[in-house]
C-alpha positions in Angstrom: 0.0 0.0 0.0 1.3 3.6 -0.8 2.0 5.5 2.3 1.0 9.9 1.6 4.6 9.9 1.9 5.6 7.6 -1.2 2.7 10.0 -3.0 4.7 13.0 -2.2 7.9 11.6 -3.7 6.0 9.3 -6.6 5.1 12.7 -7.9 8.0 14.7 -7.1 5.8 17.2 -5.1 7.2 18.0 -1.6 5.8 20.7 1.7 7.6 23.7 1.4 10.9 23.6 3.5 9.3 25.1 6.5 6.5 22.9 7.0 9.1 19.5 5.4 9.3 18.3 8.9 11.4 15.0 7.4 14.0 17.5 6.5 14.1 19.9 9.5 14.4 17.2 11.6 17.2 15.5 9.6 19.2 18.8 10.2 18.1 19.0 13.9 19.9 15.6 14.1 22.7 16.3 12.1 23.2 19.0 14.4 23.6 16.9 17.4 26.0 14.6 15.9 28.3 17.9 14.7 27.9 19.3 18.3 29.4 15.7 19.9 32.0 15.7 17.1 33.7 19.1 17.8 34.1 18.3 21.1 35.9 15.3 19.7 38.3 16.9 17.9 40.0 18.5 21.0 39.3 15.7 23.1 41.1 12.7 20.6 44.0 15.1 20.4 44.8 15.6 23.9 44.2 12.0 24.8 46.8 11.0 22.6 49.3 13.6 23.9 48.3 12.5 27.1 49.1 9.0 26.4 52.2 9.1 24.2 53.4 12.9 24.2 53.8 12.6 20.8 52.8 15.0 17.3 53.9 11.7 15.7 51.2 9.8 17.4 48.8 12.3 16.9 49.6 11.7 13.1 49.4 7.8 12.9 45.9 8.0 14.7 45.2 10.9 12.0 46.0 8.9 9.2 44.1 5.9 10.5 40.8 7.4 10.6 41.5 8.9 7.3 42.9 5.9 5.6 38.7 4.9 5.1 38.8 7.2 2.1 40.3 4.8 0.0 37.6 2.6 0.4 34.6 5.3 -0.6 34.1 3.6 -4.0 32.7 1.0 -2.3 30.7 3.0 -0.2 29.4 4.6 -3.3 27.8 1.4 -4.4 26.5 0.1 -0.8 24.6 3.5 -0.6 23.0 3.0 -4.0 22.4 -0.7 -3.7 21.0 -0.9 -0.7 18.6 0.9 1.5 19.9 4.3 3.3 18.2 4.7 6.3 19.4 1.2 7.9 23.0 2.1 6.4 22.6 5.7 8.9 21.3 3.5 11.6 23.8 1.2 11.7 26.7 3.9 11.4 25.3 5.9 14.1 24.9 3.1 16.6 27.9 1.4 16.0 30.1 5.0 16.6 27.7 5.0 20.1 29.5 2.0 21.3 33.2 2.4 20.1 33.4 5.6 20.8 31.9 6.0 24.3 33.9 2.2 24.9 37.0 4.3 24.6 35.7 7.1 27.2 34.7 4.9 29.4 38.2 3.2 29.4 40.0 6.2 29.3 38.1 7.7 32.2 39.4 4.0 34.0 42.7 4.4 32.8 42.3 1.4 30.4 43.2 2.7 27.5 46.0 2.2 25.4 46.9 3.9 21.9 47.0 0.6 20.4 42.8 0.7 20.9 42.7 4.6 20.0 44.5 3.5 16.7 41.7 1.1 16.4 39.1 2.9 17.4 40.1 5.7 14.8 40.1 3.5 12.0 36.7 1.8 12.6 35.3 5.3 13.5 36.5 6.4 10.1 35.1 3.6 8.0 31.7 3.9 9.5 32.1 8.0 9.1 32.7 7.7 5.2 30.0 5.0 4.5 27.7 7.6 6.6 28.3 10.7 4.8 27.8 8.9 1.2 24.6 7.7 2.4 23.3 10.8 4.3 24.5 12.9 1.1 22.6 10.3 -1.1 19.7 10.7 0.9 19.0 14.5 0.6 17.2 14.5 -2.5 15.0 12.2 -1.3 13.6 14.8 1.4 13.2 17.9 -0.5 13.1 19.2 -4.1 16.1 19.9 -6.2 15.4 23.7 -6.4 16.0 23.6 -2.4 19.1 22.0 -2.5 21.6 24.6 -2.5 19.3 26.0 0.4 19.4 22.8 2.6 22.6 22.4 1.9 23.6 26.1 3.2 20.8 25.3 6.2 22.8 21.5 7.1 26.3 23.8 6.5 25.0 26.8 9.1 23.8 23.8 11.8 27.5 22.2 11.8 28.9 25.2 11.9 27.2 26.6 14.8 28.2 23.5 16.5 31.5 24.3 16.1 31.1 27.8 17.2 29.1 26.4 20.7 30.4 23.0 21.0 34.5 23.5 21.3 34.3 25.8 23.9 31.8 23.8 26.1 34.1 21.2 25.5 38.1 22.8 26.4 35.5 23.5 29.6 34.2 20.3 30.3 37.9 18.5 29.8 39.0 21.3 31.9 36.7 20.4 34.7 36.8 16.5 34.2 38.2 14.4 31.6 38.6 14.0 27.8 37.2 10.6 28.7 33.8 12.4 29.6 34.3 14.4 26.4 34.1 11.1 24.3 31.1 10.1 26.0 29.6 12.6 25.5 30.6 12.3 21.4 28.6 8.9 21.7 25.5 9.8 22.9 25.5 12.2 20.1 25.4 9.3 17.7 22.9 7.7 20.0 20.2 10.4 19.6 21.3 10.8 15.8 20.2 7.1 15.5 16.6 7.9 17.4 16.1 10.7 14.8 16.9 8.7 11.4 14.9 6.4 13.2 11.7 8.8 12.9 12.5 9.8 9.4 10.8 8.2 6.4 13.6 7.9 3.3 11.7 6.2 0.8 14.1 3.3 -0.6 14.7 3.8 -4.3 13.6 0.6 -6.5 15.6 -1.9 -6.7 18.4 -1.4 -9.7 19.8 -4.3 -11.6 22.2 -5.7 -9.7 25.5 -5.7 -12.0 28.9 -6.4 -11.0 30.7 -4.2 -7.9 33.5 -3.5 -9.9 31.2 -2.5 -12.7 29.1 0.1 -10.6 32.1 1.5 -9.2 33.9 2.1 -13.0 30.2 3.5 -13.6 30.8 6.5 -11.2 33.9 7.2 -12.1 33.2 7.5 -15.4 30.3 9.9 -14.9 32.8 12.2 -12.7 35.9 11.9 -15.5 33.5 13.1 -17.8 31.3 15.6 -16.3 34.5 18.4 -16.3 32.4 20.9 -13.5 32.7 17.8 -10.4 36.2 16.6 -12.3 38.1 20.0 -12.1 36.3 20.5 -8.4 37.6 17.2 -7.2 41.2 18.3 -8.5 41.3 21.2 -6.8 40.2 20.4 -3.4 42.5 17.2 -3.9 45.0 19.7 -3.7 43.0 21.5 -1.2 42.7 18.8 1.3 46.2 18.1 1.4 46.8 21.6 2.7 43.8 21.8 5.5 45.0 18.0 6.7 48.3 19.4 7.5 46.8 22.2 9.5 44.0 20.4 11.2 45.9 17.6 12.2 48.5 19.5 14.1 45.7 22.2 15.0 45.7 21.3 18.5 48.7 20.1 19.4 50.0 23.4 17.7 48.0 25.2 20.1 48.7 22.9 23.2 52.7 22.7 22.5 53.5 25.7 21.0 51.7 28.2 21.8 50.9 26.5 25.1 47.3 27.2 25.4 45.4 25.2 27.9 42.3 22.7 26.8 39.9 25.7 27.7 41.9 28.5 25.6 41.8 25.6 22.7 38.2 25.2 23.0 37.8 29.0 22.8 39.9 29.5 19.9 37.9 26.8 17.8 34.5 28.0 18.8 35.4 31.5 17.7 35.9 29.8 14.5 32.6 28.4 14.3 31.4 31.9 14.6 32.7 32.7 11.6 32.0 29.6 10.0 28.1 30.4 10.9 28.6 33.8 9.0 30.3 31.9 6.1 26.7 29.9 5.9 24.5 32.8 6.2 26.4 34.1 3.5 26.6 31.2 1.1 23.1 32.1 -0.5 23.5 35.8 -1.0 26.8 35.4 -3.0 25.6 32.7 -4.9 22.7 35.3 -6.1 25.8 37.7 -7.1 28.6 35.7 -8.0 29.1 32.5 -9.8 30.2 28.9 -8.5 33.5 29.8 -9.9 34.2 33.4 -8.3 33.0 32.1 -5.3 35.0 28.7 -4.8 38.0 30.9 -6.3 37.8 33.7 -4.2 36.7 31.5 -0.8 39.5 29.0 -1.5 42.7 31.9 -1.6 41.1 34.0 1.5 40.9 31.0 3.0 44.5 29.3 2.4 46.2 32.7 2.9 44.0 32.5 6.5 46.1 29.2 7.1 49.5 30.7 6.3 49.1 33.7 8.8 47.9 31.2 11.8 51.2 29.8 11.9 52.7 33.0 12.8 50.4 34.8 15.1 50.7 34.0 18.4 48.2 35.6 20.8 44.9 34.1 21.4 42.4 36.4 19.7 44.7 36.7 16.2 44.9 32.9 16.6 40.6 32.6 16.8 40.5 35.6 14.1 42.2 33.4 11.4 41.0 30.1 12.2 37.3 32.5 12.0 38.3 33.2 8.2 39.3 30.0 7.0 36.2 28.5 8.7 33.7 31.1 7.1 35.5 30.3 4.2 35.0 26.6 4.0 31.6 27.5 4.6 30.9 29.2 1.9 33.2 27.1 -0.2 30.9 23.5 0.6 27.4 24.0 -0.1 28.1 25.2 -3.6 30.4 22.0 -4.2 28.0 19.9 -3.0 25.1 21.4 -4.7 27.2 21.2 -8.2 27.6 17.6 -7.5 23.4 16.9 -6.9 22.7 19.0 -9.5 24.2 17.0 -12.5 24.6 13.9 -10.7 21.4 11.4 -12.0 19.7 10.1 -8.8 20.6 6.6 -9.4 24.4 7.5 -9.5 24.4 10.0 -6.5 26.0 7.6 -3.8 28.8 6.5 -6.6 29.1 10.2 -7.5 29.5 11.5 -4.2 31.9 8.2 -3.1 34.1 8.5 -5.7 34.4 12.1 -5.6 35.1 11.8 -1.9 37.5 8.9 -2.9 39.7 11.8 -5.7 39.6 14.6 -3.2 40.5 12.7 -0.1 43.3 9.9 -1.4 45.8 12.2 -0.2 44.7 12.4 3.4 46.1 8.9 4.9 49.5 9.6 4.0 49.0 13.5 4.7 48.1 13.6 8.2 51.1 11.2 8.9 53.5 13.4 7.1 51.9 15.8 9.1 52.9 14.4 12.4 56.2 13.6 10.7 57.2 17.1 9.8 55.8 18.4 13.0 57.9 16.0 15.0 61.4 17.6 13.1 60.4 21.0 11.6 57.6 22.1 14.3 54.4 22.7 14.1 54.6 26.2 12.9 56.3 25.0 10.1 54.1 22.3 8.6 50.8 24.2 9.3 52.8 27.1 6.9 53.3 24.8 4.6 49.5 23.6 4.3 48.1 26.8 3.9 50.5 27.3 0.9 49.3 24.5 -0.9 45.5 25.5 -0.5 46.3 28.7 -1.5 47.9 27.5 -5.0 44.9 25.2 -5.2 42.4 27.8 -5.3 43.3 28.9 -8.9 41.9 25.5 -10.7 38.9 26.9 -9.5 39.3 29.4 -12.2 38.8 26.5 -15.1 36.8 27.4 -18.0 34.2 25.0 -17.1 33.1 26.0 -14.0 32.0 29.3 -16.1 28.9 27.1 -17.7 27.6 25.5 -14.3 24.3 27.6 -12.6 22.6 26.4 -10.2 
């Protein structure tokens, strides 16, 4: 029997966004899981220092949780093949227990890095297959025309996590314990679960099952030949390997060379998010003025050159000011490369599109964030965070490709 629901979709008629409670709620809950994840980016840092006193360390667990990105092809086709809403279930409860199995022995003094190492790489695998899915999923809730808008409305929600959550964070491991921190990151994913739960994604029908290996070279050969995701993808391949040298050594720049305490960290990251919500609000406005090319272009160089000038500075508000611009920049930079990939992506192929775009713009990050704790360990921090805002800075100008002229939104 057809649910109203399946109607709504069947005929690709939808409730205007404010009354498209399916959607609003799928933000609500994206929300939580952003707030429990900033507060894990301090607290997995400081763990690790904690156990091994090491920017080397902090590296290998980097590179574990990223090394998941080679396997996003795959991904791709899961999140086609099968049904979406028990792949986000499953992702979100299974992050519940790992992660809030490593507060709970870190809080016992249980844990070793050999687990964190683990735990990073299991936390990473179930992250990627997540985002394909939940990216794949998004048409399914609204209509295409308020894409660019949900997609500005899901950026604004993570990054007003990241402007509240950090600092309630550097407090809370201030007052307790990064292990309470990770907890904390879990139940995140525990209440994320409860609101897929409530949502109705309407599984696609059923495609001919062909090959893996067939589906995958399918997706890849939409994205080498659709030249507005292809040049994209090479310039935030580019990209990526510049922000993983700074992010990885973020923290433990902060912590062991500017000597910041877990509070002052969870300050300077929150003013970040402040920006980054301004980036958001912003997105729409420019896209009404400026095309997809001016603004990744213009977004990607403010934002590089932001990376370059936080290895220098020093004091605590120029450190929050720059990390501020190159968050509202990444803000506006990600809804409009997300949008250009759902807007000339065919339904069918979103998952593979969005996989094995992922899988092109992230191969680099494994090996990055390990070279990151490797440089970091010899050269300094200082150093190798210079160095990454150099190379997204350069990247910015393959934005300027002739065929990012043609896309519109």
């Amino acid at each position: 029997m057809q649910t109203p629901t399946t109607k709504v979709h069947a005929n690709n008629e939808y409730p205007k966004l404010r009354k498209n409670t399916q959607v609003l709620r799928f933000i609500a809950g994206n929300l939580v899981s952003f707030f429990g994840d900033q507060i894990y980016l301090i607290a997995l840092p400081l763990i690790v220092l904690e156990l091994t006193n090491s920017p080397l360390s902090m590296g290998i667990v980097a590179g574990l949780e990223r090394l998941p990105v080679l396997i996003q092809p795959l991904c791709g086709v899961v999140a086609d093949r099968w049904d979406r809403k028990r792949i986000l279930l499953s992702c979100d409860f299974i992050r519940f227990l790992v992660i809030g199995m490593m507060g709970v022995l870190f809080l016992t003094n249980a844990l070793h890095i050999e687990v964190v190492c683990l735990g990073a790489l299991l936390v990473g695998g179930l992250t990627q297959l997540y985002n394909t899915s939940q990216f794949a999923s998004v048409p399914r809730l609204v209509p295409r025309k308020d894409l660019q808008l949900v997609n500005s409305l899901n950026t604004g929600m993570l990054n007003m996590a990241v402007f509240i959550a950090p600092g309630l964070g550097g407090l809370i491991i201030s007052v307790y314990n990064p292990g309470i921190a990770l907890i904390l990151n879990s139940i995140s994913f525990l209440i994320g679960f409860f609101v897929v739960l409530s949502l109705k994604i309407i599984p696609m029908k059923k495609p001919n099952h062909s090959r893996f290996l067939n589906e995958i070279k399918e997706g890849f050969q939409f994205v080498w030949k659709n030249k507005p995701i292809m040049i994209t993808n090479v310039a935030m391949l580019f990209s990526i390997v510049g922000t993983t040298l700074f992010l990885t050594m973020m923290v433990v720049h902060l912590k062991t060379s500017v000597y910041l305490d877990a509070l002052q960290i969870g300050w300077v990251l929150s003013v970040g998010g402040l920006g980054a919500i301004g980036g958001a609000l912003l997105s729409n406005p420019l896209k009404k003025v400026l095309s997809y090319r001016a603004i990744l272009f213009l977004a990607g160089t403010v934002g590089g050159a932001s990376i370059i000038l936080f290895s220098f500075v020093q004091t605590t508000i120029l450190l929050a000011s720059m990390n501020a611009i190159g968050t509202m920049c990444a803000a506006i930079m990600s809804p409009s490369i997300v949008t250009i990939r759902q807007h000339l992506t065919p339904e069918r192929l979103l998952g593979r599109v969005q996989a094995t775009s992922r899988f092109m713009t992230w191969l680099l990050m494994p090996i990055t964030a390990l070279l990151a704790g490797v440089f970091a360990e010899y050269m300094g921090t200082s150093i190798t965070i210079g160095v990454g805002g150099a190379i997204s800075t350069l990247a910015s100008f393959i934005y300027l490709h002739q065929s990012l002229k043609v896309v519109s939104s």
